[in-house]
C-alpha positions in Angstrom: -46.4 119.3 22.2 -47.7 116.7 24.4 -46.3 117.0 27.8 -48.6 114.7 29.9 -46.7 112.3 31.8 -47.8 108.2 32.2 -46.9 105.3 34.2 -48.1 102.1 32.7 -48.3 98.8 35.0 -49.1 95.3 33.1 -47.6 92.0 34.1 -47.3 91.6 30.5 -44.0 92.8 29.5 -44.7 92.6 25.4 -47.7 94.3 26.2 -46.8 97.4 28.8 -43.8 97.9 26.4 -46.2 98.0 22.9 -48.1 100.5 24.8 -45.2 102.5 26.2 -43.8 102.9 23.1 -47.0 103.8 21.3 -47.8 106.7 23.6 -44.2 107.5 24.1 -44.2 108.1 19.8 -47.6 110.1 20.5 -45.4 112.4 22.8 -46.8 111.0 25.9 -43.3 111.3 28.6 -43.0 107.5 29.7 -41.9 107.7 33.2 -42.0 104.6 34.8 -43.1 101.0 34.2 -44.2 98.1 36.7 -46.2 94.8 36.6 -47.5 94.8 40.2 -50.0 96.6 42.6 -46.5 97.6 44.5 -44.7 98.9 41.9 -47.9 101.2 40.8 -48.0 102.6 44.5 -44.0 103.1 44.4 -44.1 104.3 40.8 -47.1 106.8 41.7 -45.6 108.0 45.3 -42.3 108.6 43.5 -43.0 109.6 40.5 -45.8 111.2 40.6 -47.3 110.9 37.1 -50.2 112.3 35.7 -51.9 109.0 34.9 -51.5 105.8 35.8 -52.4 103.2 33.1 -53.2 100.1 34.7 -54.3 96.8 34.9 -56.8 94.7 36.7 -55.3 91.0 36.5 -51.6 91.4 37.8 -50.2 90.3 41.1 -51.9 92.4 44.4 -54.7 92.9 42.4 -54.9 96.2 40.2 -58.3 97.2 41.8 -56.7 96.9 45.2 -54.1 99.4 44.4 -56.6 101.8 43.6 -57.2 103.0 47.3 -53.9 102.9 48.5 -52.6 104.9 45.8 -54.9 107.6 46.5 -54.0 107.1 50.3 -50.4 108.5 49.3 -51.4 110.5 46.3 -54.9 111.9 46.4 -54.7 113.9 43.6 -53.5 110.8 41.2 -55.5 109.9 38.2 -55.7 106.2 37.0 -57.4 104.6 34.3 -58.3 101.0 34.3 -56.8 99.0 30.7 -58.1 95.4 30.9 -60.2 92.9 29.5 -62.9 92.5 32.3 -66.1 93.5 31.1 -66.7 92.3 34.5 -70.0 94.6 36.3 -68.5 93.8 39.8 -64.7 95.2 38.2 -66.3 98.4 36.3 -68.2 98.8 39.5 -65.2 98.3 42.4 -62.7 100.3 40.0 -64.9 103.4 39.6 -65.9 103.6 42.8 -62.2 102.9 44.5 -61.2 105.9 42.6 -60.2 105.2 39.3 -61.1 108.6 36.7 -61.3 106.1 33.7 -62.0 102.2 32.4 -61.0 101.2 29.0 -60.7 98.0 27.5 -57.7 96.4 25.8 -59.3 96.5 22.3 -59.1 100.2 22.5 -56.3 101.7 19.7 -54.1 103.8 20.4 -54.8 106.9 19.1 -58.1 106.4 21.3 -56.4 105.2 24.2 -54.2 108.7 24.1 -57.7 110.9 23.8 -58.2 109.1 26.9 -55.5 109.4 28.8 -55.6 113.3 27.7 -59.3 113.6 28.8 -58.4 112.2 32.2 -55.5 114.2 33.0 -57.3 117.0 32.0 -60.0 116.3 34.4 -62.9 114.2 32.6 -63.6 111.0 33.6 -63.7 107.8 30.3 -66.2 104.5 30.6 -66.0 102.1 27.4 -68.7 102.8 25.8 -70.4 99.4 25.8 -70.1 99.4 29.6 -71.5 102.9 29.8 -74.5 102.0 27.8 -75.1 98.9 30.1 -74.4 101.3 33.4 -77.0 103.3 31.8 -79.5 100.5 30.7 -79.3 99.0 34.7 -77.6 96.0 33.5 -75.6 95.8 36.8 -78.5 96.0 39.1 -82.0 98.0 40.0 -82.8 99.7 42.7 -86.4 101.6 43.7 -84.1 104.9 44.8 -82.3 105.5 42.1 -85.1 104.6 39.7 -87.1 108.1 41.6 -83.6 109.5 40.1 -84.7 108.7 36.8 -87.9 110.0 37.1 -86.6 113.6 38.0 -85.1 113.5 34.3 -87.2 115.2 31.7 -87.3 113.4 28.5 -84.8 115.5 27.1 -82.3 115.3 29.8 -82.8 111.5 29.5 -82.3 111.4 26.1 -78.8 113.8 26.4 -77.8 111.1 29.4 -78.2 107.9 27.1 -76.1 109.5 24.5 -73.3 110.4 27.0 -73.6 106.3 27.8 -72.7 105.8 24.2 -69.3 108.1 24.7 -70.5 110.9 22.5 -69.1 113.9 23.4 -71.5 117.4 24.3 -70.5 118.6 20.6 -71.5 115.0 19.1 -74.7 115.1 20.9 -75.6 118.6 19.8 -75.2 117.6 16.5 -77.5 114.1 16.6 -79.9 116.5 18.3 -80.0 119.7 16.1 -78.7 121.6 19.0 -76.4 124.3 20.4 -73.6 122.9 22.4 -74.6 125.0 25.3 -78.1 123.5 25.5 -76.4 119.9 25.5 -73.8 121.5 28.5 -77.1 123.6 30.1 -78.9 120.0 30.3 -76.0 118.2 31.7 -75.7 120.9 34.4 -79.3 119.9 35.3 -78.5 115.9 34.9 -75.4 116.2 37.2 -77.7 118.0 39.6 -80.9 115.9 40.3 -78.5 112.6 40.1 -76.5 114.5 42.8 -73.5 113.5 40.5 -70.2 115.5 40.3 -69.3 114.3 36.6 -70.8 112.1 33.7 -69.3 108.8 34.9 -70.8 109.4 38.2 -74.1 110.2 36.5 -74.1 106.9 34.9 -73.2 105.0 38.1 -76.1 106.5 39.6 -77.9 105.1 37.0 -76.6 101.8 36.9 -79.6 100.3 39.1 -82.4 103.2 37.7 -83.8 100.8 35.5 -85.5 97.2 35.1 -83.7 94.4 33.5 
C-alpha cells in the first residue's frame, strides 16, 4: 500500500486536479492543493507532506518558494512539474533545494516512480536535461573540466548513463556488469566530483565540458 503523502501546487485547476486524482488512484494520500508560491509554503508548514509537486510559472514564482519552504521545513522534498526546459530554471531549482525536475510530458505511472524515488531519498532530473547537464550544455568551466579528468573512462562512461536516467541495475545490464560494480563506481564518481548524490554529480558536470 502506498502511503506517501503529496501536496500538488499548479495555477491550473484542470490540471493540479488531473494529477491529484491520478496519483490519489495510484494510492498516493492527496493532502493538500494550492496554485501559488503562498499556498505551497502554508500547505508545506502545515501539512507537512512528503513531497511537494510543484510548478514553476504560477503567481510568486515556483522557484522562489523553494528557499522559503526549506526555511520552515528543512527536511521537505519538492519536485519541480513544468514545461521549462529552461538551463537557468533546471539550474536555480536544483540548486534552491528542489530533490527533483520533471517535465509535464511525463505519465503518470512515471511521474509516481518519481515522486516515490524522491520521498525515498533519490534525487530525479528529466532525462533530456540530465544528458545536456552532463554534455555542458549550460556552461564550461576550466575547474570543473579538471573534475572530469579525475574520471576513469569507466566511471565516465557509468556517469553519462546515469544522465540518460538509467538506473544502477539498467546500467549493469548495458555494461555486462554486477550491480555492485556499477554502485562501487558511483561511490568513486560521487567522490572525486565531491557530490553527495547523482543529481549533484551531474551539476557538477554541467560546465565539465566544451560546447
Amino acid at each position: 500500500m502506498e502511503d506517501t503523502s503529496l501536496a500538488v501546487i499548479d495555477d491550473h485547476p484542470l490540471f493540479r486536479a488531473g494529477v491529484a486524482r491520478s496519483l490519489g488512484e495510484m494510492g498516493f494520500i492527496i493532502v493538500g492543493e494550492g496554485g501559488t508560491k503562498d499556498d505551497a509554503i502554508r500547505i508545506s508548514e502545515e501539512l507537512r507532506p512528503d513531497v511537494i509537486l510543484m510548478d514553476i510559472s504560477m503567481p510568486g514564482g515556483g522557484i522562489d518558494a523553494i528557499p522559503l519552504i526549506l526555511d520552515r521545513v528543512p527536511n521537505q522534498k519538492i519536485v519541480m512539474l513544468t514545461v521549462s526546459e529552461a538551463s537557468d530554471d533546471v539550474s536555480k531549482a536544483l540548486s534552491s533545494g528542489a530533490k527533483g525536475y520533471a517535465l509535464k510530458g511525463v505519465g503518470s505511472k512515471a511521474l509516481a516512480d518519481i515522486v516515490r524515488g524522491v520521498a525515498r531519498g533519490k534525487c530525479y532530473v528529466a532525462p533530456t536535461l540530465s544528458a545536456r547537464l552532463i554534455l555542458g550544455q549550460f556552461g564550461s568551466s576550466a575547474p570543473k573540466r579538471k573534475a572530469l579528468d579525475l574520471l576513469t573512462g569507466r566511471e565516465r562512461e557509468v556517469l553519462e548513463f546515469v544522465a540518460q536516467g538509467l538506473t544502477n541495475k539498467q546500467i549493469a545490464l548495458n555494461l555486462g556488469l554486477h550491480e555492485k560494480t556499477i554502485k562501487h563506481h558511483m561511490t568513486q564518481v560521487l567522490a572525486k566530483l565531491k557530490a553527495s548524490n547523482r543529481t549533484e554529480a551531474a551539476m557538477a558536470l554541467r560546465d565539465a565540458v566544451d560546447r
